[in-house]
FITIRO-995463 format. One record per residue (C-alpha): x, y, z; residue in one letter. Coordinates in steps of 0.02 Angstrom, whole numbers, padded with zeros to 5 digits. Example, Ala and Ser with C-alpha at 12.3 -4.5 7.8 and 13.67 -1.06 7.14 Angstrom:
2
((00615, -00225, 00390), 'A')
((00684, -00053, 00357), 'S')
end
This chain:
266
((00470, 00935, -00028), 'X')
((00560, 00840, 00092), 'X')
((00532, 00651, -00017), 'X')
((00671, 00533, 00029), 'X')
((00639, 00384, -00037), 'X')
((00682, 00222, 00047), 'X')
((00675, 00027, -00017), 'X')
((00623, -00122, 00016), 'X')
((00624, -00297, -00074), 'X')
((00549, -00438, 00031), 'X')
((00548, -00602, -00033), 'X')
((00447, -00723, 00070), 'X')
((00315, -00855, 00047), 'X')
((00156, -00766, 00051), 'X')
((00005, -00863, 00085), 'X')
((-00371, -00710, -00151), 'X')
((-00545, -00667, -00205), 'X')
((-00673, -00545, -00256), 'X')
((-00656, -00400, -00361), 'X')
((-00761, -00246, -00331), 'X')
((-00804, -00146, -00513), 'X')
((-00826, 00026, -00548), 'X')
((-00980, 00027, -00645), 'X')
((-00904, 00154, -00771), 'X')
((-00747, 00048, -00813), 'X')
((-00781, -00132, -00789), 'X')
((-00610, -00181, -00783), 'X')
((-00534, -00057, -00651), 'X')
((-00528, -00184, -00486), 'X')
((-00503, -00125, -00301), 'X')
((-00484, -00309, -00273), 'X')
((-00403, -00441, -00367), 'X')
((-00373, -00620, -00359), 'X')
((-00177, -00651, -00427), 'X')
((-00166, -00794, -00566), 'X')
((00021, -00787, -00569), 'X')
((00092, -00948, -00491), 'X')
((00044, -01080, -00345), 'X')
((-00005, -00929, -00206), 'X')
((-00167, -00877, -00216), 'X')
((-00153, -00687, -00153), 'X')
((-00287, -00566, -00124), 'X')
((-00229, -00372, -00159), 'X')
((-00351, -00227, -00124), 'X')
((-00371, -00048, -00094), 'X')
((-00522, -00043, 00032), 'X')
((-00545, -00032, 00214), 'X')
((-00411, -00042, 00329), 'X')
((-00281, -00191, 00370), 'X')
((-00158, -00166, 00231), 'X')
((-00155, -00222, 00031), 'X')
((-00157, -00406, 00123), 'X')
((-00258, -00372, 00255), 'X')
((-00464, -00345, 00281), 'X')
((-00502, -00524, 00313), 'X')
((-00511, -00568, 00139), 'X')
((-00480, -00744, 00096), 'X')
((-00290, -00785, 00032), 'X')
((-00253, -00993, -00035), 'X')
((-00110, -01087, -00041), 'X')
((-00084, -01195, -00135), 'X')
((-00186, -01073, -00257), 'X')
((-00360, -01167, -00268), 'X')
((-00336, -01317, -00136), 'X')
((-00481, -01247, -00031), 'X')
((-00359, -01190, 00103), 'X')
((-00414, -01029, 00159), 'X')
((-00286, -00892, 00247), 'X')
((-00349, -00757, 00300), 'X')
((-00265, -00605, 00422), 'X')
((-00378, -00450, 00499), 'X')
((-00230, -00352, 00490), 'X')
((-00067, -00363, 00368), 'X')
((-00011, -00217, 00344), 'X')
((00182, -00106, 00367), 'X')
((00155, 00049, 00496), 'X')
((00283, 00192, 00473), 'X')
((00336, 00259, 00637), 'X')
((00441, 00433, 00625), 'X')
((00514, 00561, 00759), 'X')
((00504, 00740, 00680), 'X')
((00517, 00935, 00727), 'X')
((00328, 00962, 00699), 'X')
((00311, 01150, 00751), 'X')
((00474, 01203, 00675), 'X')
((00556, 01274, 00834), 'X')
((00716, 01171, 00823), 'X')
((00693, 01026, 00944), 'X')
((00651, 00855, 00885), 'X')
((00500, 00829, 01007), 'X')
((00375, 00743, 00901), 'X')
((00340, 00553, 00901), 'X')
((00219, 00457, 00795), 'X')
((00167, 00295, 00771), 'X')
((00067, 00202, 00670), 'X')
((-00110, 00176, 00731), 'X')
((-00207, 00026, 00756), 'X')
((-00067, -00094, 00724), 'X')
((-00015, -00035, 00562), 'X')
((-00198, 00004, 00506), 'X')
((-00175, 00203, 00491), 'X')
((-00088, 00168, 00328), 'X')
((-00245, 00116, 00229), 'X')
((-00283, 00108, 00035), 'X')
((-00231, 00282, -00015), 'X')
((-00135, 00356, -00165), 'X')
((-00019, 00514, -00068), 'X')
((00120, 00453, -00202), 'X')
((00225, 00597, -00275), 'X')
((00130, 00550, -00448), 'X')
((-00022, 00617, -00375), 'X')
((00015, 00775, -00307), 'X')
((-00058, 00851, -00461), 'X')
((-00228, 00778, -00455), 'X')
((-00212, 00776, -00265), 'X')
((-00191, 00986, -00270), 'X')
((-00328, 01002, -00390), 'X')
((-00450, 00909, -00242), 'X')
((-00391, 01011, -00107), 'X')
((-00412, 01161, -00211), 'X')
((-00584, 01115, -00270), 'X')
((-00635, 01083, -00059), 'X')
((-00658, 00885, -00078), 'X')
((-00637, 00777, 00057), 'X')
((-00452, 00727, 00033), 'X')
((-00483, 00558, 00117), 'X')
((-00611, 00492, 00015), 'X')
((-00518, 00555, -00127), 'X')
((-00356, 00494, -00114), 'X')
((-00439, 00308, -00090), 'X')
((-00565, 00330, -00221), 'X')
((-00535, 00208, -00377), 'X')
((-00491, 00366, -00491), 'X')
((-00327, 00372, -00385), 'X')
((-00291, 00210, -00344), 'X')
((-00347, 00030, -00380), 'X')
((-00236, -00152, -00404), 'X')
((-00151, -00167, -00579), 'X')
((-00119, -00326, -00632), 'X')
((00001, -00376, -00787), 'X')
((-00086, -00489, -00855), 'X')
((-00247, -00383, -00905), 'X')
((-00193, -00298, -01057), 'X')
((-00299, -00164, -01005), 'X')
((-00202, -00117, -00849), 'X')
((-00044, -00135, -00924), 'X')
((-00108, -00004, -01050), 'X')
((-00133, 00107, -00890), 'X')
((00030, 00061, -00814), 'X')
((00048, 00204, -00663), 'X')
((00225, 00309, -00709), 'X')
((00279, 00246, -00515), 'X')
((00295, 00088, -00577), 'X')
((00383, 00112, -00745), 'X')
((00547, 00128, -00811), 'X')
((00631, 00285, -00731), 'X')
((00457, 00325, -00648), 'X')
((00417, 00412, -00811), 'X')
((00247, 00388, -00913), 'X')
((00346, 00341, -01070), 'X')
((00445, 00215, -00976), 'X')
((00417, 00032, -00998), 'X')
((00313, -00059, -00871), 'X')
((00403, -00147, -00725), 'X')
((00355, -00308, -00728), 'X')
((00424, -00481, -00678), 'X')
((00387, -00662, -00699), 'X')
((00207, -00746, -00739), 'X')
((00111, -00576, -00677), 'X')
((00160, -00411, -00567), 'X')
((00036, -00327, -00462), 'X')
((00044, -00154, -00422), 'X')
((-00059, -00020, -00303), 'X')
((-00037, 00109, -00165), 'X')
((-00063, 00148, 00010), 'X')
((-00016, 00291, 00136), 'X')
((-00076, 00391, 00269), 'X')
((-00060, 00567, 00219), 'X')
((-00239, 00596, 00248), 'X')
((-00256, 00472, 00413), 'X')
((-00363, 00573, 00550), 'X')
((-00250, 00466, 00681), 'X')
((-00060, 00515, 00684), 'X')
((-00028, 00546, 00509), 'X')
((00158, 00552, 00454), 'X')
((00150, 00601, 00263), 'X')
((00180, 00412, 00216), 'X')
((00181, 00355, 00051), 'X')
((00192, 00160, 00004), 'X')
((00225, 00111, -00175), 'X')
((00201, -00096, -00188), 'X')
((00212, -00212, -00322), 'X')
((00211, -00407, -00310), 'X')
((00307, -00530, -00437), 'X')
((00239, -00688, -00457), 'X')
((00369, -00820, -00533), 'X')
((00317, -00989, -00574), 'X')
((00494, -01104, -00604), 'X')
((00543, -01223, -00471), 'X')
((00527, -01151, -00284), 'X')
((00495, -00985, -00331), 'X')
((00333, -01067, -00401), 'X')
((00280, -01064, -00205), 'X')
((00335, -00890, -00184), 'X')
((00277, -00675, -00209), 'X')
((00423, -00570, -00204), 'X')
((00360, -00399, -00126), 'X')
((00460, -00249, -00187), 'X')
((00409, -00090, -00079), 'X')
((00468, 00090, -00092), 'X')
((00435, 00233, 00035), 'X')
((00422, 00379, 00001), 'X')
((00418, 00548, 00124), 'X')
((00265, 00636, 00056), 'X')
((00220, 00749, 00226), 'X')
((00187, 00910, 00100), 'X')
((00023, 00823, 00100), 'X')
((-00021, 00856, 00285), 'X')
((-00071, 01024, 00243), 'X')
((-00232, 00954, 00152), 'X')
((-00269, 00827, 00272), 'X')
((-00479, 00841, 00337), 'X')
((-00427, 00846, 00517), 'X')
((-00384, 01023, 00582), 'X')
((-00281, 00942, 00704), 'X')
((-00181, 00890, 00596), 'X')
((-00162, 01047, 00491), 'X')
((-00116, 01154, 00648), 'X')
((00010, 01059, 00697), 'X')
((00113, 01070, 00543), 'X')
((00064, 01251, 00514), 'X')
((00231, 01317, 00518), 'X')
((00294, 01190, 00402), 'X')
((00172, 01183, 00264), 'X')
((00291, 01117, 00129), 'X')
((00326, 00944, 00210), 'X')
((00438, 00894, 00396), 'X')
((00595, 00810, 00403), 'X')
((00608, 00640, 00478), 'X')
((00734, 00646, 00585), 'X')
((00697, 00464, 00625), 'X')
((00582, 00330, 00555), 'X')
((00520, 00158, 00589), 'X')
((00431, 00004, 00479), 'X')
((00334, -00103, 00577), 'X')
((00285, -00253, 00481), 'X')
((00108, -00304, 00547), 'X')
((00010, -00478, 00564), 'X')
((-00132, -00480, 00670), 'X')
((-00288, -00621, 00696), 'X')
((-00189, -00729, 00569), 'X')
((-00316, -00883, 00526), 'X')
((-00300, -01049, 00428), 'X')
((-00450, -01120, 00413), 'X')
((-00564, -01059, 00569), 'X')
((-00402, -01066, 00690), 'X')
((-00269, -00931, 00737), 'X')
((-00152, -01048, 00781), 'X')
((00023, -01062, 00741), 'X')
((00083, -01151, 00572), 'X')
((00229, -01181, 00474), 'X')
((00279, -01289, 00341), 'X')
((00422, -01396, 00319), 'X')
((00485, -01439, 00134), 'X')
((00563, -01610, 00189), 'X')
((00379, -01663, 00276), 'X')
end
């Protein structure tokens, strides 16, 4: 298991709406609205374009009608890699699609469990890994999810750990790429959001992200392209080199995709 881990905390002002159900479990959401302070962020699971992206309508100021929206918003993993095992770093991938090849997926080191079972059992490991038994948006303040707390986001990434949480409400869910059909790298995104709401921070999401290197999963993946080329390698590839990309693409306020900033002294 070759699962380095690598950090990132990126604070930034971050410019929300529907929530899709599973009819068995009313309150497990593959979209959710945030609550937490002044930004008004969408977070899902589905379709491509990141946890931000999918054209799905973002606010700020949280309920002033001001609509944000971004096709694609999204981080890309780009790595260089021995793929055949014959001693030469020769392989290069990138991300695909401007980041969207990492897509609402759970390939997190907590699921390898349920993830084997799957790919024992013959299922289609993409729909799987994305379906809302694997991974969905967790939000702190439903009691509910905080009950069901995922061990990646916990105190010492344990199930008996305490929740990680910070400020008015944390938001937590997955992505990867492990099971991509388009230049797959074994990527693994953990993200959760803090909302505070004192003084600037009120206008702010702190995004805490941690990668993970989770390319044992290639050996499930649907696409025998995929699986050939890491044959000789089965139990994950070494990065030799790796990239994040942090993608924006068809960024809109309002109808426009024009340029826009804000200045606190205007």
């Amino acid at each position: 298991m070759h699962n380095r881990r690598y950090k990132l905390f990126m604070p930034g002002l971050l410019i929300v709406a529907m929530m899709l159900v599973n009819p068995l479990h009313a309150e497990d959401k593959q979209s959710y609205r945030t609550v937490g302070n002044n930004v008004g962020l969408t977070i899902k699971t589905t379709g491509n374009g990141g946890p931000l992206g999918g054209n799905v309508p973002h606010q700020w100021p949280r309920g002033s009608g001001n609509i944000i929206i971004s096709n694609i918003w999204n981080w890309g993993v780009n790595v260089v890699r021995d793929s055949d095992n014959n001693g030469s770093i020769e392989d290069t991938l990138k991300h695909w699609n401007r980041g969207s090849g990492v897509n609402g997926s759970n390939n997190s080191e907590a699921a390898y469990d349920k993830l084997a079972a799957a790919a024992a059992a013959g299922d289609r490991m993409g729909q799987v890994s994305k379906s809302i038994q694997l991974n969905r948006v967790w939000a702190s303040t439903d009691a509910d999810d905080l009950d069901d707390w995922p061990s990646s986001f916990r105190e010492g990434r344990s199930s008996s750990g305490d929740p990680i949480v910070y400020g008015a409400e944390t938001v937590a869910t997955y992505s990867g790429n492990a099971f991509a059909s388009d230049y797959p790298t074994g990527a693994s995104l953990e993200h959760q959001f803090y909302f505070l709401n004192f003084g600037e921070s009120n206008d702010m999401v702190f995004h805490h992200m941690l990668l993970q290197n989770m390319s044992e999963y290639l050996k499930w993946n649907d696409d025998d392209r995929v699986t050939e080329k890491i044959a000789s390698q089965p139990d994950g590839q070494v990065w030799a080199g790796f990239q994040i990309t942090y993608a924006q693409y068809r960024f809109y306020f309002g109808a426009e995709d024009r340029g826009w900033a804000f200045h606190s002294a205007k």
